[in-house]
C-alpha positions in Angstrom: 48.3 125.4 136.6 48.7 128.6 134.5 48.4 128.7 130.7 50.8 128.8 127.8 50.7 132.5 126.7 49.7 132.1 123.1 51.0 133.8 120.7 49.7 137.0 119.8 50.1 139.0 116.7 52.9 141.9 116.6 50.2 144.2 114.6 46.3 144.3 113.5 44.2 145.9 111.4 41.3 148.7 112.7 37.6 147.4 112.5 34.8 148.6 110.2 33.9 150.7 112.9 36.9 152.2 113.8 38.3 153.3 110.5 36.2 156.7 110.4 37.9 158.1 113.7 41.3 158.7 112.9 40.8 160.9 110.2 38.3 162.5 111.8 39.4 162.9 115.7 40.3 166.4 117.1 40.9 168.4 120.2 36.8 169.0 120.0 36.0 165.3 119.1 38.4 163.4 120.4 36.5 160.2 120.4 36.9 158.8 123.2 34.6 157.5 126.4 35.1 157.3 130.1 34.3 155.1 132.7 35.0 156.3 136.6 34.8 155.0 139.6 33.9 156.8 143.5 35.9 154.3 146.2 35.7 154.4 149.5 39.2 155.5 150.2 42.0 157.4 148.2 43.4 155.3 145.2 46.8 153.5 146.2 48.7 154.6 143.1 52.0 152.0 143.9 48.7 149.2 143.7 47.4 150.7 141.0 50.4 151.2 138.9 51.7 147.4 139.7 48.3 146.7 138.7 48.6 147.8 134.7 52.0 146.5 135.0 49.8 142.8 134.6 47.5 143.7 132.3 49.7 143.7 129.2 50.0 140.1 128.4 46.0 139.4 128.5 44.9 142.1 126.9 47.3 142.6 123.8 44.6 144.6 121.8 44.6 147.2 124.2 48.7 147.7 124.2 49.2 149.1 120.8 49.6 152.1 119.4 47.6 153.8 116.2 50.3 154.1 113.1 49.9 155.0 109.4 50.3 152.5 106.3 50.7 153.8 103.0 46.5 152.9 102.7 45.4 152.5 106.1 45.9 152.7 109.7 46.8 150.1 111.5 47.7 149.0 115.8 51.1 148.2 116.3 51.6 146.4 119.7 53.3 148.4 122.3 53.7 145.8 125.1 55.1 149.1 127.8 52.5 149.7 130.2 50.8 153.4 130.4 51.5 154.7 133.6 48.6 156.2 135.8 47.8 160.0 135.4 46.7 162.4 137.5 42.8 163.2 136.8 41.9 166.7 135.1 38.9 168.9 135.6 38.0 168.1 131.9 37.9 164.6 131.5 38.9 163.1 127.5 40.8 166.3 126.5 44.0 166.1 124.6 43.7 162.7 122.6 47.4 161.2 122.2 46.3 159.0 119.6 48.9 158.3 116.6 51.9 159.5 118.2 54.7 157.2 119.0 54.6 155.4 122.0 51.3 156.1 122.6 48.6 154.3 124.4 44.9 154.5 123.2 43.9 154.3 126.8 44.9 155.5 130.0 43.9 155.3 133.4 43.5 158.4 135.6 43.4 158.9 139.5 42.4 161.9 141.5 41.6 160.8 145.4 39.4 158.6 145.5 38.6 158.7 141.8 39.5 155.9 139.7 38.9 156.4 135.5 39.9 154.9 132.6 39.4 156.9 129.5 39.4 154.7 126.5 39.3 155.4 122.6 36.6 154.5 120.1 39.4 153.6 118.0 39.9 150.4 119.9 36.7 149.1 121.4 33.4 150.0 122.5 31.6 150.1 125.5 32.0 146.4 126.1 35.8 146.1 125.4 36.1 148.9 128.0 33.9 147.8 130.8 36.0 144.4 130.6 39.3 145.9 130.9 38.6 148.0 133.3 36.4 145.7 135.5 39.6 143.1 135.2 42.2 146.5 136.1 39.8 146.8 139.3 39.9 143.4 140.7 43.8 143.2 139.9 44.0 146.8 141.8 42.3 145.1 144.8 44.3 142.1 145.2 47.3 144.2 145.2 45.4 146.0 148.1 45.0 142.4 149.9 41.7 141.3 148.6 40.9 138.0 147.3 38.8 138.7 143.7 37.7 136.0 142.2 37.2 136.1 138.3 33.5 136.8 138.0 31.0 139.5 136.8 33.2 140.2 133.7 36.3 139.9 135.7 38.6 138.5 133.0 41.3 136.0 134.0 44.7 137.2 133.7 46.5 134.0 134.3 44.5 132.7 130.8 45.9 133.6 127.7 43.9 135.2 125.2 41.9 134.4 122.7 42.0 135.2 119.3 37.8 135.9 119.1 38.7 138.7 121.3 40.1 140.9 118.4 38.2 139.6 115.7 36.4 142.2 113.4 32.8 140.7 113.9 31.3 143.3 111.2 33.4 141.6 108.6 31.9 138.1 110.1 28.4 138.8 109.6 28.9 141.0 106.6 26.4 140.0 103.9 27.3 141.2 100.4 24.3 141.7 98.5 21.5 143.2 101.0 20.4 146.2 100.3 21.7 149.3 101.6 19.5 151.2 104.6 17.4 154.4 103.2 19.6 157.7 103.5 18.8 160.4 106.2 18.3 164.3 105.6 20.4 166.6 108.4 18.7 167.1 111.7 18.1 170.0 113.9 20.9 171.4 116.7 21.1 173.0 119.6 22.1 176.4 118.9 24.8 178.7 120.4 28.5 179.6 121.4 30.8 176.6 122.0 33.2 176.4 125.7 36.5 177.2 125.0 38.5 174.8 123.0 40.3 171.9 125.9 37.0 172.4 128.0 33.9 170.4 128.4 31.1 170.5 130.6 30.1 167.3 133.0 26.6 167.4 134.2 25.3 164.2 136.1 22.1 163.4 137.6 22.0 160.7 139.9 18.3 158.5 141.0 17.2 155.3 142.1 17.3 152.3 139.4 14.4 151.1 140.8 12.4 154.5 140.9 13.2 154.6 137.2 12.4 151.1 136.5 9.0 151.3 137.9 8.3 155.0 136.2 9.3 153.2 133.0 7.4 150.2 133.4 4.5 152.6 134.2 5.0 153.8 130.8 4.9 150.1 129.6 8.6 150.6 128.4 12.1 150.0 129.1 14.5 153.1 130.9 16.3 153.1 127.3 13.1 153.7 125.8 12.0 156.6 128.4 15.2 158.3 128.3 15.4 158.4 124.6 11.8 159.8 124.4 12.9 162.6 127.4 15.6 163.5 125.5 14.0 163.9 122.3 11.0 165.5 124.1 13.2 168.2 125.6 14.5 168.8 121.8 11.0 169.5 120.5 10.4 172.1 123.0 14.3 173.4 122.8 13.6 173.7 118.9 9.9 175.7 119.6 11.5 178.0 121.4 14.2 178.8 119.4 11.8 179.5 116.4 9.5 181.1 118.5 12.4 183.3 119.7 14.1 184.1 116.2 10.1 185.7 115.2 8.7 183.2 113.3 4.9 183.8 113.3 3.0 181.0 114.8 3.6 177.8 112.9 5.7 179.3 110.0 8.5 177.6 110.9 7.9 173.6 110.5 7.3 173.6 106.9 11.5 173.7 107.2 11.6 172.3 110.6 14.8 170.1 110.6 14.1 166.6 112.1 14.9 165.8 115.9 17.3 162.4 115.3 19.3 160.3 118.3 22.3 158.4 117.9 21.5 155.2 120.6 24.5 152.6 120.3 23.1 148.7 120.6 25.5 145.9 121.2 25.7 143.7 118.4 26.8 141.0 120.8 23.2 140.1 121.5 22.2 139.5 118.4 25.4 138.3 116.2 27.2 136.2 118.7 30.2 137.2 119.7 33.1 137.7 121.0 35.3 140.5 120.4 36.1 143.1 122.5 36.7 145.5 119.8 33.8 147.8 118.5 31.0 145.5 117.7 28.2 147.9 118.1 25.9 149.8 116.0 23.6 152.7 116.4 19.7 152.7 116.7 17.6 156.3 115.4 14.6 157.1 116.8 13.4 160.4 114.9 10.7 163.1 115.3 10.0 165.1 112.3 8.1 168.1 113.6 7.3 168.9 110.4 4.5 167.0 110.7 2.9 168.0 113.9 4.3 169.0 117.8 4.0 165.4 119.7 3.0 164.9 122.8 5.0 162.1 125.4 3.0 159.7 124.6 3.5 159.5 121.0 7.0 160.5 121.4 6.9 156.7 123.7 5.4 155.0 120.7 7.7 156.5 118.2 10.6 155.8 119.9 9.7 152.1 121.0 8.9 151.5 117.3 12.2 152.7 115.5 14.3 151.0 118.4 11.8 147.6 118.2 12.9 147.8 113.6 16.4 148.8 114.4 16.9 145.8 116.0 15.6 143.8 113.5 18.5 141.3 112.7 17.9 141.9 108.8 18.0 145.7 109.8 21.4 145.3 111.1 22.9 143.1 108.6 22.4 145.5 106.0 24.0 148.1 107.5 27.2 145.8 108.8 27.0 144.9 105.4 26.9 148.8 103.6 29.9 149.6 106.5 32.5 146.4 105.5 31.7 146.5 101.6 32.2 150.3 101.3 35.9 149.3 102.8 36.4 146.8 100.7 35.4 148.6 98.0 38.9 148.3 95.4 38.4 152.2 94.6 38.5 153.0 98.4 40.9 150.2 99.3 43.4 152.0 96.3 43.3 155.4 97.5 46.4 156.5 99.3 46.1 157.2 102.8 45.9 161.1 102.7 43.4 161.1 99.7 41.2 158.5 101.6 41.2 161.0 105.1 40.3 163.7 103.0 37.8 161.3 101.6 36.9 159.8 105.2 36.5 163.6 106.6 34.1 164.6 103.5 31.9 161.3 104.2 31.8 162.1 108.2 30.9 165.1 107.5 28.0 164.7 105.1 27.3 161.0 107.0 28.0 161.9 110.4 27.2 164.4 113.0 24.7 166.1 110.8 22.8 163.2 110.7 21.8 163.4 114.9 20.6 165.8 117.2 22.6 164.0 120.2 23.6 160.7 121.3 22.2 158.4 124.0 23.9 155.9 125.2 22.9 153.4 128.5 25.5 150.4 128.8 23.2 148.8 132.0 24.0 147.0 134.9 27.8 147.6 136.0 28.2 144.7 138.0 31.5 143.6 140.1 32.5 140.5 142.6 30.6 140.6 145.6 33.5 141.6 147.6 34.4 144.9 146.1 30.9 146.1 146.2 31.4 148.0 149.5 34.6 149.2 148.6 33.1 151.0 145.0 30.5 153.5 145.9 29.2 154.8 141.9 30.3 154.5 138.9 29.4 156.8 136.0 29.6 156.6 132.2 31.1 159.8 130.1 30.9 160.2 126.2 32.5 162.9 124.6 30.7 164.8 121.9 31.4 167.3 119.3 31.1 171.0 117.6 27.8 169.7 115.9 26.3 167.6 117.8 27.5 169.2 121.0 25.9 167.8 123.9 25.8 163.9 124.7 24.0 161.8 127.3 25.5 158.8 129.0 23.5 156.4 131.3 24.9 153.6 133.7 23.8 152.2 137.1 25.4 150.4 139.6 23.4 148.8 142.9 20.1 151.0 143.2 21.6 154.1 141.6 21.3 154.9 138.0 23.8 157.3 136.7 23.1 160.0 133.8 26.0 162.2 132.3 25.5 164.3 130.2 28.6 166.1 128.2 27.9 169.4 127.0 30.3 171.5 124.7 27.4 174.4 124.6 28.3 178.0 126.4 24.6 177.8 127.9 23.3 174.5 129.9 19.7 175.0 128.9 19.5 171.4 127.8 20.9 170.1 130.9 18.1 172.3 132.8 15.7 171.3 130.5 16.2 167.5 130.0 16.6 166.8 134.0 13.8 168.9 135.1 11.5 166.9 133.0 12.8 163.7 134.9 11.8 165.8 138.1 8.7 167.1 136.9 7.7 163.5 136.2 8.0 162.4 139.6 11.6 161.5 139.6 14.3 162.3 142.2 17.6 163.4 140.4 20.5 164.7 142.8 22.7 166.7 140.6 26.3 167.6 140.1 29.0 169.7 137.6 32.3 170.1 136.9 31.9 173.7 136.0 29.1 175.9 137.4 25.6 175.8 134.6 24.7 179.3 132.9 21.2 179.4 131.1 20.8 180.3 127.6 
């Protein structure tokens, strides 16, 4: 017997983690993610469209649109469903967000490519993987197929719960802890920028259990030796660029700008939880090569340390807790809404992207029903990145192949080259694939 539809409210508030983007979203940062699909035969967009046609009425969070209070922002709910889109070469371009009628998803088909492009304003990594895991097993019953509701497949018969769009930060806010230590700015890649509406898609695929087992080898997780690739690439990226710009030997790390990633953790694991709104927070495992050039090994221990702290549950509190009482702060919560973007833009942009020298993010194991597993043959993760930070790496595997994007708003690919050659160079097998052809720096 199906549910009574509960009632669901006609507007909601953004989340403490959520409030920063619309001030600060643009064309270059557009703050949104992607999740995509490779089927095994052309999209059936009559199924597909039918499909969002159901998805309204369980996931009312998702149907709103973005609109401006006199202090705030706020969702309004927009019950119309978005209509599928034809894919584009550059995926996350164009961000709709804040104008009427609009969606702050939207699913995208090209073939047999299946995407839905969600924004940071609404949920996180989480919130997108379940509505578009429960779009997919709607799309293949529509096809014929008998999904059941497993693996994150959400029920669209049951009506929704309210702990679905709950602001967890403001739950496990603690006023009173102390706020975490501030950061100085950290190093970037240098150079030109692609053309404004363009970004470049690099992605290395491999064998999860090839990686799990060079990992393990290490006597650490993939996270872990991703993170400490990445930041090992930097170091060398950052040498040769002072090396290049004639800076006799050394010279050049007694101002050596620290090497800083952004890695997102789900806070779901440690705060119970939930909400599929943003509930995550960000982990920042630093080099500062001011002290000395590291080798893997310490860049391993360095990494497994600062990510071991981060996750400390104190850790996290206090900066849940610095994030929900700056909001409710009564000088910020009095300030008009264009005084408090100018205000939000000015904070992001002494806070924000200056702070990192990219962003790693691995969401894990994308798992569906048993019966669509033939029928889905990869699935890849996409994160859009900005002018200042300006390249971005996004990791997610599915069966025995592990998936690494990496989004790149650089002229040259030299950290593409650089970061997936050491994964070869370290025994590795990486099959690789672009959107638009690589050009060293």
């Amino acid at each position: 017997m199906k549910t009574r539809p509960r009632k669901t409210p006609p507007w909601y508030a953004l989340d403490h983690a959520a409030v920063i983007y619309p001030p600060t979203m643009s064309d270059r940062a557009p703050a949104f993610f992607r999740l995509q699909l490779s089927l095994a035969e052309p999209v059936n967009l009559v199924a597909l469209s039918d499909a969002l046609q159901k998805m309204a009425r369980r996931f009312p969070l998702f149907h709103v649109e973005l609109r401006k209070g006199a202090f705030w922002y706020y969702f309004e709910r927009n019950d119309a469903p978005p209509a599928p889109m034809a894919d584009s070469l550059y995926p996350m371009q164009r961000p709709e967000a804040g104008k009427k009628g609009a969606h702050l998803y939207r699913v995208r088909a090209y073939h047999n490519r299946l995407a839905l492009e969600v924004s940071h304003v609404i949920c996180d990594g989480y919130g997108g993987m379940a509505l578009f895991k429960t779009l997919i097993a709607e799309y293949f019953r529509l096809c014929g197929l008998t999904v059941p509701c497993e693996e994150g497949v959400f029920d669209l018969d049951a009506a929704p719960s309210p702990e679905e769009w709950e602001d967890s930060f403001a739950r496990y806010s603690r006023p009173g802890l102390p706020p975490p230590p501030p950061q100085d700015p950290s190093w970037h890649i240098p150079g030109a920028l692609l053309p404004r509406g363009t970004i470049r898609i690099t992605t290395g695929r491999l064998s999860v259990a090839q990686l799990l087992a060079k990992a393990k080898g290490y006597g650490v997780t993939a996270t872990v030796y991703l993170a400490a690739r990445y930041l090992a690439a930097l170091q060398d990226y950052q040498e040769d660029e002072a090396m290049a710009s004639g800076q006799p030997g050394d010279a050049w790390r007694r101002k050596a700008k620290p090497l800083r990633l952004e890695v997102p953790a789900d806070m779901r694991k440690i705060f119970p939880s939930s909400t599929l709104r943003n509930f995550s927070l960000f982990l920042e495992p630093t080099l500062r090569p001011r002290l000395q050039r590291y080798d893997f090994a310490d860049i391993l221990k360095i990494v497994e340390a600062h990510m071991a702290l981060g996750l400390q549950r104190g850790e996290l509190a206090r900066i849940i807790t610095r994030n929900v009482e700056a909001a409710r702060s009564p000088f910020v919560r009095a300030m008009p809404l264009p005084i408090k973007n100018a205000f939000m833009r000015a904070l992001n942009s002494i806070y924000g992207d200056r702070m990192f020298s990219g962003v790693l993010s691995n969401l894990g194991s994308f798992k569906l029903p048993a019966i669509l597993r033939d029928r889905v043959l990869a699935v890849d993760l996409i994160i859009n990145t900005s002018p200042v930070i300006k390249q971005t790496v996004a990791a997610i595997s599915y069966g025995d192949v592990f998936s690494i994007s990496i989004g790149s708003l650089c002229e040259s690919a030299e950290f593409e080259r650089r970061f997936l050659t050491s994964l070869v160079k370290d025994g590795l097998r990486v099959k690789v694939e672009s959107n638009i052809p690589h050009r060293r720096g």
